[in-house]
C-alpha positions as CSV (number, residue, x, y, z in Angstrom):
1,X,77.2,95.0,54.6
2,X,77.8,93.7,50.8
3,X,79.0,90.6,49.9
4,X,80.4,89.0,46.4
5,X,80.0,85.2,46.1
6,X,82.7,83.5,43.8
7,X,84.0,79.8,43.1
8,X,87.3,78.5,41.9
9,X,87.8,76.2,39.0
10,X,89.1,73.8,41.0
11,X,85.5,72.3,41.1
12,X,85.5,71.2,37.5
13,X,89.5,70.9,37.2
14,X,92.0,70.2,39.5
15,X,95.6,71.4,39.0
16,X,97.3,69.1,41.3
17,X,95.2,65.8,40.0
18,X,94.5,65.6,36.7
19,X,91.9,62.8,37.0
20,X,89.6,64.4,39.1
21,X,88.8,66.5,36.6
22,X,85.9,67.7,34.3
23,X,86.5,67.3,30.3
24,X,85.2,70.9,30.1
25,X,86.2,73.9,28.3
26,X,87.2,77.0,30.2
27,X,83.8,79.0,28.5
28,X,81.8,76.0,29.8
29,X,83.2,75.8,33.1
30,X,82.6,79.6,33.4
31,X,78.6,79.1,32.3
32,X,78.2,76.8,34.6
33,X,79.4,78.4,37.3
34,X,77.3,81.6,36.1
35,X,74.1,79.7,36.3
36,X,75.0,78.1,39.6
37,X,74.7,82.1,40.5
38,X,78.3,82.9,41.3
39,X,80.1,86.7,39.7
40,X,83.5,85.9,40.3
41,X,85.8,82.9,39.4
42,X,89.6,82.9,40.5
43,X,92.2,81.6,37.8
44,X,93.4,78.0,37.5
45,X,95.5,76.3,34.3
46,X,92.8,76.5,31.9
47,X,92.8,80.7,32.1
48,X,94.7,82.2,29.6
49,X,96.9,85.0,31.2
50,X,96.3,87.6,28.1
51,X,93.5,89.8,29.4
52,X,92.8,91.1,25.7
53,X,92.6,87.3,25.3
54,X,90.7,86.4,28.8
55,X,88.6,89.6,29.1
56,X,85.9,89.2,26.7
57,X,85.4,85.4,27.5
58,X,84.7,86.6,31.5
59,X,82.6,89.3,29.6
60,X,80.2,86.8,27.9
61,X,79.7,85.1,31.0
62,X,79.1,88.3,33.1
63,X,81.9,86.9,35.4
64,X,84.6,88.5,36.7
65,X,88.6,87.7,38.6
66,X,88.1,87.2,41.8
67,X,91.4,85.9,42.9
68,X,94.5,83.2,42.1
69,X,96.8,81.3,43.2
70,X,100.6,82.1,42.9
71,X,103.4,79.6,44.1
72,X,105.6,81.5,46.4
73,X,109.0,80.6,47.3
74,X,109.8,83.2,49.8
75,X,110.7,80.7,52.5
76,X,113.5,79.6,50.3
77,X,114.9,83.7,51.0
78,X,114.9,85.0,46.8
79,X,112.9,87.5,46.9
80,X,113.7,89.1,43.8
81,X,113.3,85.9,42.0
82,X,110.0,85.8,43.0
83,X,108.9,89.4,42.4
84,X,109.9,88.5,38.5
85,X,107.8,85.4,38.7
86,X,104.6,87.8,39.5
87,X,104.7,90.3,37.2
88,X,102.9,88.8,34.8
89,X,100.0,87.6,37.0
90,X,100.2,90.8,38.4
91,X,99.8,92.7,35.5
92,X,97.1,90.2,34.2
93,X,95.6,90.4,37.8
94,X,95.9,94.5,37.6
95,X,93.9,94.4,34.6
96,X,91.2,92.6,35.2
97,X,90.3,94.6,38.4
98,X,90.8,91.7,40.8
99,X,91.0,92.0,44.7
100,X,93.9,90.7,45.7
101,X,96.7,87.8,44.4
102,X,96.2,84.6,46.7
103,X,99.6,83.5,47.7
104,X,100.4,80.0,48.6
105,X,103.9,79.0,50.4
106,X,105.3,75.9,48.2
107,X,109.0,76.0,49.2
108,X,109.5,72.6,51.4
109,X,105.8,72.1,50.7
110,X,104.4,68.3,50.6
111,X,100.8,69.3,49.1
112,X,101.1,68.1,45.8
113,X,103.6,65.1,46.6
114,X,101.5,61.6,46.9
115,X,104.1,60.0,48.5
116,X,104.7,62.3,51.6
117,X,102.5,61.8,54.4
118,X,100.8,64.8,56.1
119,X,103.0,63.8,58.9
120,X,105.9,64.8,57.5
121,X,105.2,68.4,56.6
122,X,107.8,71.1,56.8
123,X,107.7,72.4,60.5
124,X,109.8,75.5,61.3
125,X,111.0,77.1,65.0
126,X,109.8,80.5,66.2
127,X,113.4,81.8,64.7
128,X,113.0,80.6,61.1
129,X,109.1,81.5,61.7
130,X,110.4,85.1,62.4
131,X,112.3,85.5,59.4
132,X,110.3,83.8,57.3
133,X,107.1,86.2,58.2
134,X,109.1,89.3,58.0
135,X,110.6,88.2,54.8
136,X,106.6,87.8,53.8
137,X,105.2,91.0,54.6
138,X,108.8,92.5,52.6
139,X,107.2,90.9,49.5
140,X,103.8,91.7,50.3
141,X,104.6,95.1,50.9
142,X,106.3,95.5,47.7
143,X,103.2,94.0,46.0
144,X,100.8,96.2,47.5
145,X,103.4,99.2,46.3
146,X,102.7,98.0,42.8
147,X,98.9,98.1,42.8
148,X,98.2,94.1,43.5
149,X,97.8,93.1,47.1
150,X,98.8,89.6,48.2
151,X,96.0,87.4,50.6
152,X,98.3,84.9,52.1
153,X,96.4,81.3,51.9
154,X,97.9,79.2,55.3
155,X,97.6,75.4,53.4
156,X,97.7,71.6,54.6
157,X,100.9,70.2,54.2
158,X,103.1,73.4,53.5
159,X,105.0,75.9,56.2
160,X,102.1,77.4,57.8
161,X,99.2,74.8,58.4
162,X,98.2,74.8,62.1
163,X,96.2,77.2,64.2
164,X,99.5,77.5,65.9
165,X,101.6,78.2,62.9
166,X,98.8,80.8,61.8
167,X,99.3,82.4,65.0
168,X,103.1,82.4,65.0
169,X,103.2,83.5,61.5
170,X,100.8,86.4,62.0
171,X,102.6,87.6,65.4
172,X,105.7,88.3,63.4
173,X,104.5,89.5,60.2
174,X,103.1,93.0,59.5
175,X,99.8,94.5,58.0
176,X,101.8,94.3,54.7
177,X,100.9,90.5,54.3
178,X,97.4,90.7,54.9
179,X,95.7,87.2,55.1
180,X,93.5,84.6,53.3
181,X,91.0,82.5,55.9
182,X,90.0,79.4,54.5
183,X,87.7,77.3,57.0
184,X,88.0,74.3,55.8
185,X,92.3,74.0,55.8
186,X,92.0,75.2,59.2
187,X,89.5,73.0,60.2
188,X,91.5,70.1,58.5
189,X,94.4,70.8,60.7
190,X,92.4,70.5,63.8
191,X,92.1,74.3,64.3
192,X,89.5,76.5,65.9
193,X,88.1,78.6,62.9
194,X,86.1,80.6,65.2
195,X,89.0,81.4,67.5
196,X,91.0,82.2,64.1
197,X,88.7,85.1,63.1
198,X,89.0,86.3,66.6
199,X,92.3,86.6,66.8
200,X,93.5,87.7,63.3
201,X,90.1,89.0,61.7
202,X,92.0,92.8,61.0
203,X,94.1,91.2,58.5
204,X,91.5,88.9,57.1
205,X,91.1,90.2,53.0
206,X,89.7,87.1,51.7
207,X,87.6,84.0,52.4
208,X,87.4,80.8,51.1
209,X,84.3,78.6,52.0
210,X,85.7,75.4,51.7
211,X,83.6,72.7,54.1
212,X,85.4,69.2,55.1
213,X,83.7,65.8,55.5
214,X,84.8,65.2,59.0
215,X,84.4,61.5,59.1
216,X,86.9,61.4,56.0
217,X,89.5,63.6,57.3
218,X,89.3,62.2,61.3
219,X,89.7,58.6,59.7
220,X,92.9,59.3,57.5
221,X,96.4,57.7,58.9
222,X,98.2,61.1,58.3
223,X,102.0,58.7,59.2
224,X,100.9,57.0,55.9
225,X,98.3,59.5,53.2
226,X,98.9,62.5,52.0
227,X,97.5,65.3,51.3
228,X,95.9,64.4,47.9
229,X,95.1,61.0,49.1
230,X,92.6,62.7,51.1
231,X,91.6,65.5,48.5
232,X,90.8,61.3,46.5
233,X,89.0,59.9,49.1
234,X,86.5,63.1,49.4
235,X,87.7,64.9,52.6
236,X,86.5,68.9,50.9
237,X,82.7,70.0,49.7
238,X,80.9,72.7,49.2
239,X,79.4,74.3,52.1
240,X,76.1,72.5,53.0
241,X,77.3,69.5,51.9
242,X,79.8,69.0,54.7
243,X,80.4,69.4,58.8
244,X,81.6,72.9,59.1
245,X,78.6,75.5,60.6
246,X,79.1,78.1,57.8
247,X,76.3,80.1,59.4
248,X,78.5,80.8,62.4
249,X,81.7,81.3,60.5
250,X,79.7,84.3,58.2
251,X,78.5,85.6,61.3
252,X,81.8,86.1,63.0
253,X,82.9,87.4,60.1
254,X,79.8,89.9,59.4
255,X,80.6,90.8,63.5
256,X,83.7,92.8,62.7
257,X,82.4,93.9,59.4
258,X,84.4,91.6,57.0
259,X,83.4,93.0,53.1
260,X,84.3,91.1,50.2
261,X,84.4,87.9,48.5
262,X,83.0,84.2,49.7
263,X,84.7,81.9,47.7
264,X,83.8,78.2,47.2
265,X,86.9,76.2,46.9
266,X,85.8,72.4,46.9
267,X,88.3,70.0,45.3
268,X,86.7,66.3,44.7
269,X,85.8,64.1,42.3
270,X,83.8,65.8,39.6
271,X,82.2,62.3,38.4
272,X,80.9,61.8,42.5
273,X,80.3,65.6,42.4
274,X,79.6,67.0,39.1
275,X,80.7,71.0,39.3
276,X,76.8,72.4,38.3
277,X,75.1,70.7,40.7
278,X,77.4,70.9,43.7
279,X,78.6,74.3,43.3
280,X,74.8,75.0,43.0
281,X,74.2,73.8,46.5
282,X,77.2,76.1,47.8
283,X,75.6,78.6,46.4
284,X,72.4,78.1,47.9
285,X,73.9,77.6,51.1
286,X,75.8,80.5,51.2
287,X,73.0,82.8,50.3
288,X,71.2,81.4,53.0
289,X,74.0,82.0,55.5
290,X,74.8,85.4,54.5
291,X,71.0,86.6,54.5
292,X,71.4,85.1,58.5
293,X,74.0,87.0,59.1
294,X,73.2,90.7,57.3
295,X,75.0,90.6,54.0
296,X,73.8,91.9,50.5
297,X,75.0,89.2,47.8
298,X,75.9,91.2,45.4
């Protein structure tokens, strides 16, 4: 089985907090991440969206598109506002050969809001889960129609966190809307990553390797932090740096022959963490676990 290792930028910049972020250009970030020994980044503010303009920087860094993030609204019903709001990534996306669009859910969403608590995310009933999910695969369908898939990213603090959302939301939405599986939002949530695979590993597309510290997240008051108060206070890494057993998670994955990208996804302070060294150690780590579990990196 073959496997393709990629990071997101989000290690040297974040998009939702601007001070934990690296004073580095986008050619610099993409070096780094190069010599750290990944082949694919996905896109984050500092990418322009012009492939004539974006394609020969990836070029010179042998890297390539391995995803990015698009803020959906579908749970606020318009979907034809949103199908304008893609085409440009879409066509960006389509040209630069990359697997699949990662959509996140940000109608209602508390994830980039300080002041909301994690307790107060948006919750919805098995009804508004239902039309919500068909609604999602509509889209995704239609995505897939014009050449870009959708991988849909479940998130802290937005619509579909839980292991119990997960499941509702996967029950009554189709093939169309395959999914994203990121261990450590799951884990975050208090879900069973394990379990997860079992249960929705046919529509798994892509993976991001995101590790928690668990002392961090199990000590947070969720009635009074939010989301980013506990991306502040460290509660993501890098796999190998944190409490999730990535060696099991690749293996349950390798088990019903999952093929495509790893991606490291570890927001944090890049003055506690600086980007080359830490994404280094993902990348160690990862290598290691997918050796153990029968994958060629390549």
């Amino acid at each position: 089985m073959k496997a393709k290792l990629g990071i997101s930028p989000i290690c040297w910049w974040n998009d939702d907090l601007v001070e934990l972020s690296d004073d580095v250009s986008l050619e610099e970030c993409l070096r780094q991440a190069s010599v750290a020994g990944y082949t694919g980044m996905e896109t984050g503010r500092r990418f322009p969206m012009d492939w004539a303009e974006l394609g020969p920087i990836l070029k010179a860094h042998n890297m390539s598109v391995c995803g990015g993030w698009f803020s959906g609204t579908i749970l606020e019903g318009d979907i034809e506002e949103n199908k304008a709001r893609i085409q440009a990534q879409m066509a960006l996306f389509k040209a630069a050969g990359a697997p699949c669009i990662v959509y996140g859910e940000v109608a209602r969403s508390i994830q980039g809001d300080r002041s909301k608590p994690l307790a107060t995310k948006p919750r919805l009933d098995e009804d508004q889960m239902r039309i919500y999910a068909r609604n999602m695969t509509t889209f995704g369908e239609w995505c897939a129609e014009q050449g870009m898939p959708l991988s849909y990213h479940h998130h802290m603090a937005a619509v579909v966190e839980t292991e119990a959302e997960l499941d509702l939301f996967m029950k009554h939405s189709g093939a169309g809307i395959p999914l994203l599986f990121d261990a450590g939002h799951l884990a975050f949530a208090g879900g069973d990553c394990l379990r997860a695979i079992d249960n929705h590993h046919k529509r798994i597309t892509h993976v991001h390797t995101k590790d928690i510290r668990r002392a961090v997240v199990d000590s947070l008051d969720r009635t009074k932090e939010s989301f980013l108060d506990a991306v502040m206070k460290g509660a993501f890494t890098v796999p190998g740096d944190g409490s999730l057993d990535f060696e099991a998670i690749v293996k349950r994955l390798a088990s019903y022959g999952y093929e495509g990208w790893f991606v490291v996804e570890a927001e944090q302070d890049p003055k506690k963490a600086p980007p080359l060294e830490w994404s280094t150690k993902g990348n160690k780590e990862l290598h290691r676990v997918m050796q153990a579990a029968g994958y060629t990196v390549v």
